[in-house]
DOZAFI-622302 format. One line per 4 residues: for each residue x, y, z of N, C-alpha, C. Coordinates in steps of 0.05 Angstrom, whole numbers. Example, Ala and Ser with C-alpha at 12.3 -4.5 7.8 and 13.67 -1.06 7.14 Angstrom:
BEGIN
264/-114/156/246/-90/156/264/-66/156; 257/-45/142/273/-21/143/258/1/157
# end
This chain:
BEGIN
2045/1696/2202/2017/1700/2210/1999/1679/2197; 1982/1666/2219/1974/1646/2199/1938/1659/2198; 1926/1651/2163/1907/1663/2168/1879/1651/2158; 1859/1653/2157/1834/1642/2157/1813/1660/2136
1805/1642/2117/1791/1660/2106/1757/1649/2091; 1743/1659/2096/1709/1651/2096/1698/1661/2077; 1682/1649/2060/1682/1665/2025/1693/1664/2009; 1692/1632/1988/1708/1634/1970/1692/1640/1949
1684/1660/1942/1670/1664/1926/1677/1683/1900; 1673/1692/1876/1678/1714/1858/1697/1728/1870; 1694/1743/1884/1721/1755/1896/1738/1743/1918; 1721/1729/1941/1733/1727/1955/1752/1706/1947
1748/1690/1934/1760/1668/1918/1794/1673/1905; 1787/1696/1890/1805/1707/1875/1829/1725/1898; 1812/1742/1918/1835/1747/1946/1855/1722/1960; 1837/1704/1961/1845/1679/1976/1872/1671/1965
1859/1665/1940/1888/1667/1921/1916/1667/1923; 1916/1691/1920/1927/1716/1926/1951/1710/1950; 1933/1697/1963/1949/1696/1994/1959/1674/1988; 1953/1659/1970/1970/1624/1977/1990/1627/1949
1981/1654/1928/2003/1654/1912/2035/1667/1921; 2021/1674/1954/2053/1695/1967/2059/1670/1980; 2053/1655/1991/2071/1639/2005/2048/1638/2035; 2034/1653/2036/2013/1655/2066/2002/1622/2075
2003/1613/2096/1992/1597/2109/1966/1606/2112; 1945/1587/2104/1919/1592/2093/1894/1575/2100; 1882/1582/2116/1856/1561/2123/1833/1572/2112; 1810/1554/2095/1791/1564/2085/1767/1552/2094
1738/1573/2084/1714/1548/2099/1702/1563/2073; 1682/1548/2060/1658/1548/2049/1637/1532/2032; 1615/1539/2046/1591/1521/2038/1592/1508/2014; 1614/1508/1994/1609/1502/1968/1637/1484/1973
1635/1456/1971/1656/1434/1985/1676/1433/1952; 1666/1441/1932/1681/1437/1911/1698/1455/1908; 1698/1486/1922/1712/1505/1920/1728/1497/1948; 1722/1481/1971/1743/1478/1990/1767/1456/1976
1752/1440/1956/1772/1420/1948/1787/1428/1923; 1784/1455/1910/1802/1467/1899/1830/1474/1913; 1809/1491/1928/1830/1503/1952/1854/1494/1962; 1842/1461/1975/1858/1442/1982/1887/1437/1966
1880/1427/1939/1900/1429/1926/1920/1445/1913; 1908/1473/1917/1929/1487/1926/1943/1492/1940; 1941/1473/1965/1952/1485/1988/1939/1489/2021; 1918/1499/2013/1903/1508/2035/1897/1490/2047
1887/1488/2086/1875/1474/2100/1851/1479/2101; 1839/1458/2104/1804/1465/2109/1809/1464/2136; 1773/1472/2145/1760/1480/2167/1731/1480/2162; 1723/1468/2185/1697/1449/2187/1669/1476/2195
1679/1501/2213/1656/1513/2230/1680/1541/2234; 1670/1560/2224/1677/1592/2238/1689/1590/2265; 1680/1575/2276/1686/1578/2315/1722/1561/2302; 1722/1539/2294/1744/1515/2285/1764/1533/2273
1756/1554/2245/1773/1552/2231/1790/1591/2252; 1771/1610/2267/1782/1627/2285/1799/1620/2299; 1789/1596/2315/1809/1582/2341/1848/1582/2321; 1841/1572/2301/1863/1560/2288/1890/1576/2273
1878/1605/2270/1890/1629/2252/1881/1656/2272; 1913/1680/2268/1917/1699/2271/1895/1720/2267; 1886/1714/2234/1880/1734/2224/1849/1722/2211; 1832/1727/2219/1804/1724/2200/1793/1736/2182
1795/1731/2156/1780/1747/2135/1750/1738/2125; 1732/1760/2125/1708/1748/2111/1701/1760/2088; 1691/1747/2070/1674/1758/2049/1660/1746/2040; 1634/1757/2050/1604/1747/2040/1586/1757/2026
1560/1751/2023/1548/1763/2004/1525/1783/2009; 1534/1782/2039/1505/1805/2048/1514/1810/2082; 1508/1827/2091/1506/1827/2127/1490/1812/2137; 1472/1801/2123/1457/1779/2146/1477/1752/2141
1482/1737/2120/1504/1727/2124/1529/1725/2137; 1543/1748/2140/1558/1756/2151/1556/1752/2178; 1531/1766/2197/1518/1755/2218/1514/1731/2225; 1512/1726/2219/1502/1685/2224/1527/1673/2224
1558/1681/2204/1579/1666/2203/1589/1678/2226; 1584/1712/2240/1598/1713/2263/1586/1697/2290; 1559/1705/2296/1538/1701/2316/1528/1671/2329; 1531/1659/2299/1517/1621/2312/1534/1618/2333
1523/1593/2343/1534/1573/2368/1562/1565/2360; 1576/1562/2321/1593/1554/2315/1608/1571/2313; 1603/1611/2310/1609/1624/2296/1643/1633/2303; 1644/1660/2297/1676/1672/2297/1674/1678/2321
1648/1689/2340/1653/1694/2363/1657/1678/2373; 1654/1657/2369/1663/1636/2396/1684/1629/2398; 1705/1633/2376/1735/1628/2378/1752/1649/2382; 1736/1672/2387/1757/1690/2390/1768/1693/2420
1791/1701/2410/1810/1707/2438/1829/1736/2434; 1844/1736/2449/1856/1759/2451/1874/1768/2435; 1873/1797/2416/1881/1809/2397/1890/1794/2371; 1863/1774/2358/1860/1761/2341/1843/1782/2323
1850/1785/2301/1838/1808/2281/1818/1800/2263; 1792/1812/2267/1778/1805/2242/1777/1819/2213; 1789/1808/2196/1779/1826/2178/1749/1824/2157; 1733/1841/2160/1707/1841/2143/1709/1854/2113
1711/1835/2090/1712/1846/2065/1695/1848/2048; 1670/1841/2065/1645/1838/2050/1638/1876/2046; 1625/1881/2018/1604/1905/2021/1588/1904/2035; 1587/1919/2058/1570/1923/2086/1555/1944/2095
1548/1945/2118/1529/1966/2125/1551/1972/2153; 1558/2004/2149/1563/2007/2177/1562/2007/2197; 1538/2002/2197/1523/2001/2238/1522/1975/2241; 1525/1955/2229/1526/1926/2223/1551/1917/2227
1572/1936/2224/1607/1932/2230/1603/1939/2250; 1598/1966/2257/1606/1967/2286/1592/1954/2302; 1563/1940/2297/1554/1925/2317/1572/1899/2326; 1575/1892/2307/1585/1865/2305/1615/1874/2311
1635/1893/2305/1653/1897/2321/1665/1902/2349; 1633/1915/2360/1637/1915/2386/1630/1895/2399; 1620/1866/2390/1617/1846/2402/1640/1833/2401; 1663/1827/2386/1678/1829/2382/1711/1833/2405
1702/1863/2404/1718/1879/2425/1720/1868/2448; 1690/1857/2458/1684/1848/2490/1699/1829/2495; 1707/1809/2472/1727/1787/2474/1750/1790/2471; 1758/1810/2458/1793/1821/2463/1797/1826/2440
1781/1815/2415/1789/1821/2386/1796/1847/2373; 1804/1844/2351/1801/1875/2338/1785/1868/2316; 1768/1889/2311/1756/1893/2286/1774/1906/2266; 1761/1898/2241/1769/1924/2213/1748/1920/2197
1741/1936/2178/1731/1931/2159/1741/1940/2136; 1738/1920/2113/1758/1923/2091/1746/1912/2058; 1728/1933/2060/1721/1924/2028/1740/1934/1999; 1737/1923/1985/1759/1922/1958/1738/1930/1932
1753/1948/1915/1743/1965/1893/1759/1965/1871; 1754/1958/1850/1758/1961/1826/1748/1932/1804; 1737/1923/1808/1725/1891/1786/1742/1871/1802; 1720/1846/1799/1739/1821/1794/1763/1812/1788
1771/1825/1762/1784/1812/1747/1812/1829/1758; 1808/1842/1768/1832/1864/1781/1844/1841/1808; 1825/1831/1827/1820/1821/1852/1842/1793/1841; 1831/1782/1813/1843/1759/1807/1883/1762/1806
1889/1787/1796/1925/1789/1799/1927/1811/1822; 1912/1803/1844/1926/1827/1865/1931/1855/1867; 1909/1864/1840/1918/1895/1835/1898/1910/1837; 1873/1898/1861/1853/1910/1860/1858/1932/1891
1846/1947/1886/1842/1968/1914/1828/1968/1938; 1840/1972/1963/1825/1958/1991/1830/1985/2010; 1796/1988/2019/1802/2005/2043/1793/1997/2072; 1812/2012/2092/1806/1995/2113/1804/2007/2132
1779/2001/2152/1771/2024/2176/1775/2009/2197; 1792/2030/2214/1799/2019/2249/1824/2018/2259; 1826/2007/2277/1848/2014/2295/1878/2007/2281; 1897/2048/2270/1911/2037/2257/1935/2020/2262
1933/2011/2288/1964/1992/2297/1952/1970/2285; 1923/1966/2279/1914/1932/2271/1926/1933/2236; 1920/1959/2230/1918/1970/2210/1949/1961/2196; 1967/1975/2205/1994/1963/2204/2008/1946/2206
2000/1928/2226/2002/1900/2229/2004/1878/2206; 1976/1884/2187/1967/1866/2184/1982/1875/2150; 1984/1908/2144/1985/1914/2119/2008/1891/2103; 2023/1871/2105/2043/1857/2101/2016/1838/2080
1995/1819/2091/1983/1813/2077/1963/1834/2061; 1952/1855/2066/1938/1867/2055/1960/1878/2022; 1992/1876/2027/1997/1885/2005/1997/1868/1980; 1987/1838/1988/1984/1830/1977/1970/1814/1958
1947/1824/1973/1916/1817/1960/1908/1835/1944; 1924/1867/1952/1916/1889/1934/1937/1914/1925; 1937/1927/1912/1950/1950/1902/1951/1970/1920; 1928/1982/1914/1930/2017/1930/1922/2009/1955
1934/2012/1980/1916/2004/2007/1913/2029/2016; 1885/2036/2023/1876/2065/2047/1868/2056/2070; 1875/2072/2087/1870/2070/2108/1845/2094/2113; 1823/2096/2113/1801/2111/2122/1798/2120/2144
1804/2109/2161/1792/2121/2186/1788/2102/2211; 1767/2110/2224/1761/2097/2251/1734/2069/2234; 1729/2047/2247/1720/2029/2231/1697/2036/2228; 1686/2024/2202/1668/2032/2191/1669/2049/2169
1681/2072/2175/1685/2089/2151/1690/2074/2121; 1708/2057/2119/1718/2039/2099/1690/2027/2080; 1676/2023/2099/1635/2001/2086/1631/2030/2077; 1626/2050/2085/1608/2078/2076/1629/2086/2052
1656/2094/2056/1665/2098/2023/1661/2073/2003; 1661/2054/2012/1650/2026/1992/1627/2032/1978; 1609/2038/1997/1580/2041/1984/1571/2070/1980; 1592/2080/1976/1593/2111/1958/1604/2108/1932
1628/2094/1929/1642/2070/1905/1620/2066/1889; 1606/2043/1901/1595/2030/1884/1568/2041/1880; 1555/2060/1887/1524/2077/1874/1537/2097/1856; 1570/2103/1853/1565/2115/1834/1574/2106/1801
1588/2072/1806/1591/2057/1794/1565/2047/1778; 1546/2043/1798/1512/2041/1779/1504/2067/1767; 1501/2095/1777/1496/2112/1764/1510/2117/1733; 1540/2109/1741/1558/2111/1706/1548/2086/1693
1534/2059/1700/1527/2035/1691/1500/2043/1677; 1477/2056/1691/1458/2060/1686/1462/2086/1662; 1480/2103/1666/1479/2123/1636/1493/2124/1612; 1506/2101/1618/1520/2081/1586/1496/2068/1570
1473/2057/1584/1461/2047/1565/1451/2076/1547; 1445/2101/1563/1429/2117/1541/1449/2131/1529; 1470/2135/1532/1507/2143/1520/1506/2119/1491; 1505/2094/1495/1503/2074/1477/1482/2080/1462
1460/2090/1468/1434/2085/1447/1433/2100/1430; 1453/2141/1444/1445/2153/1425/1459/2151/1402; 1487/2141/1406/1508/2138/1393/1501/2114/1376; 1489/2089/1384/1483/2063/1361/1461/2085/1341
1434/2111/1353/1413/2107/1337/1432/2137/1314; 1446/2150/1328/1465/2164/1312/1488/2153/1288; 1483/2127/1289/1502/2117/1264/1528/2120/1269; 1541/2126/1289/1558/2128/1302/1589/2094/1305
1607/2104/1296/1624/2081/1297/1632/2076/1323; 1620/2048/1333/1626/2044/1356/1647/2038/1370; 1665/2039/1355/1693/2026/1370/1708/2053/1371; 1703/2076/1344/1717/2106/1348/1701/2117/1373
1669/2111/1379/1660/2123/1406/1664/2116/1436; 1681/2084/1427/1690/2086/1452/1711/2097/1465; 1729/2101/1438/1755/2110/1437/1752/2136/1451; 1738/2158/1435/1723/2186/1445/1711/2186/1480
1694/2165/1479/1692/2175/1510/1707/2164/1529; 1728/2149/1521/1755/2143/1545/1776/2169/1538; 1783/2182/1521/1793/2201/1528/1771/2228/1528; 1759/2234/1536/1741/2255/1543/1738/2256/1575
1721/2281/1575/1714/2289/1599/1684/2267/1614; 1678/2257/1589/1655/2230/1598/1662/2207/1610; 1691/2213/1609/1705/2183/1606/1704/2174/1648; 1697/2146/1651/1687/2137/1666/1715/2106/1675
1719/2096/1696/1728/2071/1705/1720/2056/1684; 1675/2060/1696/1665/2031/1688/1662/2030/1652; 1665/2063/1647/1655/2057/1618/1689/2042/1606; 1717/2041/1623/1727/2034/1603/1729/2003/1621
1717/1999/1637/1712/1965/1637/1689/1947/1622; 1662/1962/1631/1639/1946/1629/1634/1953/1599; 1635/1976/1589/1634/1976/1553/1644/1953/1544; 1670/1952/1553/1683/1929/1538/1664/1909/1538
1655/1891/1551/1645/1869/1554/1614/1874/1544; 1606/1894/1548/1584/1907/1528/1567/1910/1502; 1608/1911/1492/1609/1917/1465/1605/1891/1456; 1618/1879/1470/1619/1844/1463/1601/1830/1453
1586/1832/1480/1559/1827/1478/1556/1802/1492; 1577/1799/1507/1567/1775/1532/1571/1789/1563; 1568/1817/1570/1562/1838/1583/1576/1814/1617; 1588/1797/1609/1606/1783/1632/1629/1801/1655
1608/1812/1676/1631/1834/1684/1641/1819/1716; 1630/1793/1720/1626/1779/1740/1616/1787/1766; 1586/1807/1755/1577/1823/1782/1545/1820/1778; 1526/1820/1793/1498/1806/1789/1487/1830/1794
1459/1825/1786/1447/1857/1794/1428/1848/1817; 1435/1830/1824/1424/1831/1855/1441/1844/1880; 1469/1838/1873/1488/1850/1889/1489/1876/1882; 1487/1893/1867/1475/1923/1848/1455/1930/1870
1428/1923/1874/1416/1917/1892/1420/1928/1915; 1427/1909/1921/1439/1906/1949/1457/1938/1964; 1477/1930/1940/1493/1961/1952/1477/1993/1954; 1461/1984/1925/1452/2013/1932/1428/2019/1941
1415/1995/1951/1401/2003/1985/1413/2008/2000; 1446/1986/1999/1458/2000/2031/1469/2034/2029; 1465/2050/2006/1461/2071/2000/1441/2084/2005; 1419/2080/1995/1396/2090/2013/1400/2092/2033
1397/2070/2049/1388/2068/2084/1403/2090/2097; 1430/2089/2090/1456/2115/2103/1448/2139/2098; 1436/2148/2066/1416/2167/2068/1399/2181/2093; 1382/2161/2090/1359/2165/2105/1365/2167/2135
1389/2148/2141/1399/2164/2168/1412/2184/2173; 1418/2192/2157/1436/2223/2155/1415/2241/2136; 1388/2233/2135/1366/2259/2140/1373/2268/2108; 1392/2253/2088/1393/2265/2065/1379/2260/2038
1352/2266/2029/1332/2269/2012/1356/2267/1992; 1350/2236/1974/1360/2226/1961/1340/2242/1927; 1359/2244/1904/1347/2252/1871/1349/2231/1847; 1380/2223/1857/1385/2204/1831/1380/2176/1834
1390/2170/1862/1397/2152/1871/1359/2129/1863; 1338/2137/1873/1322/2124/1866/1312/2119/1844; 1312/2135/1818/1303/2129/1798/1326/2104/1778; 1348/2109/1795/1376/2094/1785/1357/2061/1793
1347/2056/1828/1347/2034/1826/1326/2018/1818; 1297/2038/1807/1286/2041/1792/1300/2019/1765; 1313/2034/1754/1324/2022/1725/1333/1987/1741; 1343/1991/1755/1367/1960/1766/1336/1945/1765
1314/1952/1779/1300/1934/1784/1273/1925/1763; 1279/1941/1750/1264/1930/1723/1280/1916/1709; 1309/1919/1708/1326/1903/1689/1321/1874/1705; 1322/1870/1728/1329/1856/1744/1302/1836/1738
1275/1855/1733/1246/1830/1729/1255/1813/1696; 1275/1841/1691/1267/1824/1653/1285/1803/1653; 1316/1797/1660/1333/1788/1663/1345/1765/1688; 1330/1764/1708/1339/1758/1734/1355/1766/1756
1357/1755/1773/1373/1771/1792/1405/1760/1785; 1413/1741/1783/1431/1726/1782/1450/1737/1744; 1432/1755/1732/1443/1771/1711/1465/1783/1710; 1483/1794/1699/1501/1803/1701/1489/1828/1700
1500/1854/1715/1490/1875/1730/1489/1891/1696; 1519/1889/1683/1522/1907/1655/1493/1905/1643; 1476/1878/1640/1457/1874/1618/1432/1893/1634; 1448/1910/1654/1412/1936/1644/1412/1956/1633
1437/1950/1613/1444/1971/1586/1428/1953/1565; 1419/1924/1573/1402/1914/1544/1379/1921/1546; 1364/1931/1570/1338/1941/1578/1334/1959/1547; 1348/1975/1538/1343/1993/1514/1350/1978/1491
1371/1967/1495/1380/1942/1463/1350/1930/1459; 1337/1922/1472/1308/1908/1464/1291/1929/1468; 1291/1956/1475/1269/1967/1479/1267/1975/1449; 1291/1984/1434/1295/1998/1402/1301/1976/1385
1294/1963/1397/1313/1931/1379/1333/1945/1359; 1352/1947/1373/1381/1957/1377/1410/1922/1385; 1426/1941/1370/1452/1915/1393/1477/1931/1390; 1485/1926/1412/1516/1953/1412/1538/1936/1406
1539/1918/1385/1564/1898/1381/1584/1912/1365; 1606/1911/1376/1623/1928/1360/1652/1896/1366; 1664/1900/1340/1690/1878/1339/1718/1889/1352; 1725/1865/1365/1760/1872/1381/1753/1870/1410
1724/1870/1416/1724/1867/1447/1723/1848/1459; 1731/1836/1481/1735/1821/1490/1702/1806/1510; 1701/1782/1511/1679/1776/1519/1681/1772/1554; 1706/1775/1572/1714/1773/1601/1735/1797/1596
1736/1806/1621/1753/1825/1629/1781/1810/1631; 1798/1823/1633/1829/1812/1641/1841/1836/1648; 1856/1829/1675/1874/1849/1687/1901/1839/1672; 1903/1858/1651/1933/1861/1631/1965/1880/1648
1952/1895/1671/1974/1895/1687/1988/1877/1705; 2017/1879/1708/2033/1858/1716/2029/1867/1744; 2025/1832/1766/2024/1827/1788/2038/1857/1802; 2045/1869/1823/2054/1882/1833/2049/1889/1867
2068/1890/1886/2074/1896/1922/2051/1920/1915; 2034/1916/1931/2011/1937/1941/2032/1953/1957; 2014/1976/1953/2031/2006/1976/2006/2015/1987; 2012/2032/2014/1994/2045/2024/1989/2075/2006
1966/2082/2003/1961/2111/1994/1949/2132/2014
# end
C-alpha cells in the first residue's frame, strides 16, 4: 500500500516516522521544506500539491493544526479532492470538529473515496516509538483494511464507530486532559505552600485515587521546570472550544468546562500562545512566588516502553 502523508509536524512528524521505520512506501508534503528534506533522507518521496501527492498513494493521511487548515489542504484547486478516485482512503488525524469530518467526508464520498477519521491520544513522545493510541471512525471494511499500517503508527487501535465519532471521543480526551492540567497547578501549590516533599508527593498521587495520565506525564516535566510537554496552549485552545461548540449543539449547559478555559486563557496572555500548555501551572508559581522544582525529573518526556505491533482493542 503505498501511502501519502500531509503534516509533518510534532506529531504528525513523529507518525510519519513510524511508517518509514516499518518498511512503508511513503510520500510526504509540507510547508516547512526543511522537514520535507529530512524526510527525504530518510527515504521518503516528496510531493509538490495535495491534488500531486493523492493522485500518487493508496492511502492519505492528514494531520494538521486546525479544521480550517485541514479545509483548504482538502478543498483548493490543488487539493485532495481533486485527486481523488475510486476507493482511495482518507485518513484525517488532525483533532477535529465532527461536522467538519463529515462535511468534508461526504464530499469525498461523491468521488468514490472513503473517509475515516483518526485522531491519536496519549503525548508526543508516545507518537515518537509507535506506542501512542488511535481511534478511528467509519466504514469498518476501510477500517480493516488499512489496520496493517495503523498497527504501526500506534498501540491500542479502536475502532469507534460510524465516522466522526473518533474527533468527538478526541475532544472528550483532551478537555479532560486540561481539566487534570488545570488542577495540578492548585494540587502543586497546596503541597509546595504545605512544606510538602515533592518528589514523596508525587510518588503519593501516582499511586492514589488522584492519580491522573497527565499528572504522571506533565508533573514530570513540571517538576523540572522546563514544563516541555511538546503541546502549546493554543492547541489547549483550540480543543476545548471544539468542546464547547459540541456542547452547545447538544443543548448541554456546560460548569467546568468554561472557567477551565478561563484559566488556559489568561495563562495564554501571560505566557503566549506558542507556550507550552503545562506552564498554566506557573500562572500560581508567580502568583505566590513559589517554584515546584523537585530533583530526578526529567526536562522532555521519553517513551521508556519498547517499540511494540499495535492490536486492535
Amino acid at each position: 500500500m503505498k501511502i501519502g502523508f500531509i503534516g509533518l509536524g510534532n506529531v504528525g512528524g513523529k507518525l510519519a516516522g513510524s511508517l518509514l521505520r516499518n518498511g512503508f512506501k511513503l510520500t510526504v508534503l509540507d510547508l516547512d521544506e526543511n522537514l520535507m528534506k529530512e524526510f527525504k533522507k530518510k527515504g521518503a518521496a516528496l510531493s509538490n500539491t495535495p491534488k500531486e501527492l493523492t493522485e500518487s498513494v493508496d492511502l492519505i493521511i492528514t494531520c494538521l493544526p486546525s479544521p480550517e487548515i485541514c479545509a483548504e489542504v482538502m478543498e483548493s484547486s490543488e487539493g485532495i479532492l481533486e485527486g481523488i478516485t475510486k476507493n482511495k482512503i482518507w485518513l484525517e488525524m488532525s483533532t477535529t470538529d465532527e461536522s467538519e469530518v463529515k462535511r468534508l467526508g461526504s464530499l469525498l464520498l461523491k468521488k468514490g473515496g472513503i473517509p475515516l477519521d483518526s485522531p491519536v491520544s496519549g503525548g508526543c513522545h508516545r507518537a515518537a516509538t509507535g506506542n501512542i493510541a488511535i481511534f478511528v471512525g467509519g466504514d469498518r471494511a476501510a477500517f480493516e483494511k488499512i489496520l496493517p499500517v495503523l498497527t504501526c503508527m500506534g498501540r491500542k487501535i479502536l475502532h469507534t464507530g460510524n465516522l466522526g465519532t473518533a474527533s468527538v471521543l478526541k475532544v472528550i480526551t483532551n478537555y479532560l486532559a486540561s481539566v487534570h492540567l488545570a488542577a495540578l497547578g492548585e494540587a502543586w501549590t497546596v503541597a509546595k505552600k504545605s512544606n510538602l516533599d515533592l518528589n514523596k508527593t508525587f510518588k503519593g498521587i501516582a499511586v492514589s485515587s488522584g492519580n491522573s495520565f497527565v499528572h504522571e506525564t506533565e508533573s514530570q516535566v513540571i517538576l523540572n521546570g522546563s514544563y516541555n510537554i511538546n503541546f502549546t496552549m493554543d492547541l489547549v485552545k483550540k480543543d476545548m472550544n471544539l468542546f464547547n461548540e459540541l456542547s452547545k449543539k447538544l443543548n448541554i449547559p456546560l460548569e467546568i468546562s468554561p472557567f477551565v478555559l478561563d484559566i488556559f486563557n489568561d495563562a495564554q496572555k501571560k505566557y503566549g500562545s506558542r507556550a507550552w500548555s503545562s506552564m498554566v501551572v506557573k500562572r500560581l508559581e508567580d502568583k505566590f512566588s513559589l517554584d515546584f522544582r523537585a530533583p530526578g525529573f526529567p526536562n522532555e518526556l521519553i517513551d521508556n516502553e519498547k517499540e511494540e505491533k499495535g492490536y486492535e482493542i
